[in-house]
C-alpha positions as CSV (number, residue, x, y, z in Angstrom):
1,X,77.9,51.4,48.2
2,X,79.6,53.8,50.8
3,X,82.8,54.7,50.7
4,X,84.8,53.6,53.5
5,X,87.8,55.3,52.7
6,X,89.9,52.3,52.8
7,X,90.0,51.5,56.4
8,X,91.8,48.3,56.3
9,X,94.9,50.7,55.7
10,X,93.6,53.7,57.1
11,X,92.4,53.2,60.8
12,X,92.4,56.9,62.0
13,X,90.9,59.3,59.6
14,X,90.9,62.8,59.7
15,X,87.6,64.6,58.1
16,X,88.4,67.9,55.7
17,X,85.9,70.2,53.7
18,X,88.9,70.0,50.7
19,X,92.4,70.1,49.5
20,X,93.5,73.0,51.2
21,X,92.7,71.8,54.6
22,X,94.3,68.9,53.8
23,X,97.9,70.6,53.2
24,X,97.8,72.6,55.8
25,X,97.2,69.6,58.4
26,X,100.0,68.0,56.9
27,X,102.6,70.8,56.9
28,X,101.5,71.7,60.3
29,X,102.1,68.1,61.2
30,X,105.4,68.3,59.5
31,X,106.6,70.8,61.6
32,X,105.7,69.3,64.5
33,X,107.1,65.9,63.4
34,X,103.8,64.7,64.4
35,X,103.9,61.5,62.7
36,X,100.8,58.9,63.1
37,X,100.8,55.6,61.8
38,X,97.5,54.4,59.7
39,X,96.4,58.1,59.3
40,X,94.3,59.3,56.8
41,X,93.1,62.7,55.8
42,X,89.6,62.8,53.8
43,X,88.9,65.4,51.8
44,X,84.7,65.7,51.8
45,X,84.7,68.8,49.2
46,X,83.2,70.9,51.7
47,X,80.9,71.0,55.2
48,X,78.2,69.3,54.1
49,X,80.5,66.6,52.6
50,X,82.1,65.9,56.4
51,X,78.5,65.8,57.9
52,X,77.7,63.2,55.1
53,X,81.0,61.3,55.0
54,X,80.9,61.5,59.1
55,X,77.8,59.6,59.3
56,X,78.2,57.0,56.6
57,X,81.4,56.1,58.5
58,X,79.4,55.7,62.2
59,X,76.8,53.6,60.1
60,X,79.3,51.6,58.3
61,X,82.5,51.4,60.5
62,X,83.3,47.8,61.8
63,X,85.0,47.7,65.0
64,X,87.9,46.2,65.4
65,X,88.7,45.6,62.0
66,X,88.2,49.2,60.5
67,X,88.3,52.8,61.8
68,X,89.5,53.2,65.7
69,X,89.0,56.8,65.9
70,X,86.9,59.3,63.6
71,X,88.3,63.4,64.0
72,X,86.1,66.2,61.8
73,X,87.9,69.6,60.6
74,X,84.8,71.8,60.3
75,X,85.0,75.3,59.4
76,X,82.4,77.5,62.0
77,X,82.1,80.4,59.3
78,X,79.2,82.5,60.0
79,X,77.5,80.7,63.4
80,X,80.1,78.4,65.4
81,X,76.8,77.1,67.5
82,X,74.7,76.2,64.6
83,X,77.3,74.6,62.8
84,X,78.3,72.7,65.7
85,X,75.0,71.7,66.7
86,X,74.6,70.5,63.3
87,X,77.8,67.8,64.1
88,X,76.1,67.4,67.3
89,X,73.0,66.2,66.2
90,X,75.1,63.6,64.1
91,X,77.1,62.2,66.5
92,X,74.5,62.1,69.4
93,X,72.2,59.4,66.8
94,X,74.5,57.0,67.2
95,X,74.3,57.3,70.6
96,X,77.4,59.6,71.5
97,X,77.4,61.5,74.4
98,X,76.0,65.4,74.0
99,X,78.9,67.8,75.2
100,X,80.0,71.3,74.9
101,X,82.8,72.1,72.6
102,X,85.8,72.5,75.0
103,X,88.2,75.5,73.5
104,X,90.7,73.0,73.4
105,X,88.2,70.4,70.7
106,X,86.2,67.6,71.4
107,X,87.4,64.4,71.8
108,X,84.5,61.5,72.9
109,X,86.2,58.2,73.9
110,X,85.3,54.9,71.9
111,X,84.7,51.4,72.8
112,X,81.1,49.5,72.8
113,X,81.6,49.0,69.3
114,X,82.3,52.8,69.1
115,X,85.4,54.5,67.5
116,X,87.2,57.5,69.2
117,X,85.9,60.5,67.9
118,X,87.0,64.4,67.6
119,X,85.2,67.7,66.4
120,X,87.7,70.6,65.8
121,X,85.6,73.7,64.9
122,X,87.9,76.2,62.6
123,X,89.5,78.6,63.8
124,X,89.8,77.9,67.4
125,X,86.4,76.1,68.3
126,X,85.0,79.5,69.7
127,X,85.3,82.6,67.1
128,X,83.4,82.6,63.9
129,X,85.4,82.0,61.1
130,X,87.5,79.6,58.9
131,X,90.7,77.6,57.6
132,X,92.5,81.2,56.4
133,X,91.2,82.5,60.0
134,X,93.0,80.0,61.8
135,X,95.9,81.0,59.7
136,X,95.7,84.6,60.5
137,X,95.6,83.6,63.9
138,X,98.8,81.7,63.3
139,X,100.2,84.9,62.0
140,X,99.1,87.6,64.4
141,X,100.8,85.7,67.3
142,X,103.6,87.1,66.1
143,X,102.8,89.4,63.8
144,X,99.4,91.2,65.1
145,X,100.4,95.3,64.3
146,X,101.6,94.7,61.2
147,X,98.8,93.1,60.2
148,X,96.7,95.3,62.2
149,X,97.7,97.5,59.9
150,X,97.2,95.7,56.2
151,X,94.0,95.2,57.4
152,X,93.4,98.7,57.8
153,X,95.0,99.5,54.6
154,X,93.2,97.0,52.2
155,X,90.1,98.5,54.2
156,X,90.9,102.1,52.7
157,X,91.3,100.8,49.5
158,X,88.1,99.6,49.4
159,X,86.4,102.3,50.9
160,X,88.0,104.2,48.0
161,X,86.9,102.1,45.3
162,X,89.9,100.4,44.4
163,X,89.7,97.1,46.1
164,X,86.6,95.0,45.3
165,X,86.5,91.9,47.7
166,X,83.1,90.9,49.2
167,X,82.6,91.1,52.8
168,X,82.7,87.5,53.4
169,X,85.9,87.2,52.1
170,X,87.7,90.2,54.0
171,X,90.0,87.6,55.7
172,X,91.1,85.8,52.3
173,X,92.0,89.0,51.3
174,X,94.3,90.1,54.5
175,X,95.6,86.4,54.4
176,X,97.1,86.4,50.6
177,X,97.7,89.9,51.2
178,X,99.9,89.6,53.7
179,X,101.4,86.1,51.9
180,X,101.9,88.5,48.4
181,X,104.3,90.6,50.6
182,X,106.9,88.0,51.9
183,X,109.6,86.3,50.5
184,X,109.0,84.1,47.4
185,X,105.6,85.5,47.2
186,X,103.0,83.0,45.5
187,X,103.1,80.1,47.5
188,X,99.8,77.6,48.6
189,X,99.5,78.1,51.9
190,X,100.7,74.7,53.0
191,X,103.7,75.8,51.3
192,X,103.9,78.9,53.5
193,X,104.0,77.0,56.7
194,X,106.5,74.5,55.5
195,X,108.6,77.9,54.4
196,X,108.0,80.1,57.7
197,X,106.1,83.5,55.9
198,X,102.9,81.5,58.2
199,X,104.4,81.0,61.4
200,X,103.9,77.2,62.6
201,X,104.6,77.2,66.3
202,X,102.4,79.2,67.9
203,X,99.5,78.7,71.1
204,X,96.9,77.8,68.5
205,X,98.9,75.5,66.5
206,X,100.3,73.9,69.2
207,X,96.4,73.4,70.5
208,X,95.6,71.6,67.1
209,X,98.3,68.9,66.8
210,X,97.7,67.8,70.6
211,X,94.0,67.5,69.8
212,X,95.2,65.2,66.6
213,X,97.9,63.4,69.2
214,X,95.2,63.2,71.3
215,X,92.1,61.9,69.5
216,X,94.4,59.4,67.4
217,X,96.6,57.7,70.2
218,X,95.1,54.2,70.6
């Protein structure tokens, strides 16, 4: 049997690939004091999980006694338009609307049996990328020289042999780089936000919690 994620109690649900998604969402949220009643974050253990867990929720939903609105947290990585499409091609089989991804995220309203439902692409629904992008993007708001300039630096170490990274990760290793260096060093990154060393009001941040405002008012 599906798992409907308990939607008796939880009749807005947020989509996440894991835990870390999760706790960033909900220190972000903190900050804000974005507080929304019968909200529940899912943690799908990775894309494929939200495709799957977004489409047994379409097939299973029942309006108006379960979900109301349906937002996915997907992370873009290496091709933003494939992965989107991928969503796409979900959504538009239960006979959703086909739209472009606005900068600003998706939202598709509900009714006709429908829920309310939202696609934010990670970082910023147009740059390749993922969840420690969007947190470099956070932090180059107000911090882009200096790390401008780690990134440069952990660049010449590996050029020189001393840093050993794989390509794909080159912005994990700016992000806890740059964490390793600020007070109380060592801190989850949901942690970091709550404690300022990852600035939480900025343009991007502020784009993300309206789309969650948005997507979840009823």
């Amino acid at each position: 049997m599906v798992d409907l994620f308990n939607q008796k109690i939880h009749k807005k649900v947020l989509l996440v690939e894991g835990p870390t998604d999760e706790e960033i969402i909900n220190s972000l949220m903190h900050k804000y004091n974005c507080k929304i009643p019968a909200l529940g974050i899912k943690i799908c253990r990775g894309k494929e999980g939200v495709k799957k867990s977004l489409s047994s929720l379409l097939k299973n939903y029942d309006i108006p006694n379960y979900i109301q609105a349906i937002g996915a947290v997907v992370d873009s990585d290496s091709d933003s338009c494939d992965t989107y499409k991928d969503v796409q091609n979900i959504i538009t089989s239960f006979s959703y609307p086909h739209k472009k991804l606005p900068k600003e995220g998706l939202i598709v309203p509900g009714g006709h049996n429908r829920p309310k439902l939202g696609i934010w692409l990670m970082p910023n629904n147009r740059n390749e990328g993922n969840l420690e992008n969007f947190c470099l993007n956070l932090i180059s708001e107000q911090n882009k020289e200096y790390l401008f300039y780690l990134k440069e630096k952990i660049k010449d170490l590996k050029e020189e042999g001393h840093a050993f990274y794989k390509d794909i990760h080159s912005s994990k290793a700016l992000l806890y780089t740059y964490l390793a260096l600020q007070n109380k060093p060592g801190n989850s990154l949901g942690l970091s936000i709550i404690r300022g060393n990852i600035p939480a009001f900025s343009s991007l941040a502020d784009s993300f919690i309206l789309w969650v405002k948005n997507l979840m008012k009823h």
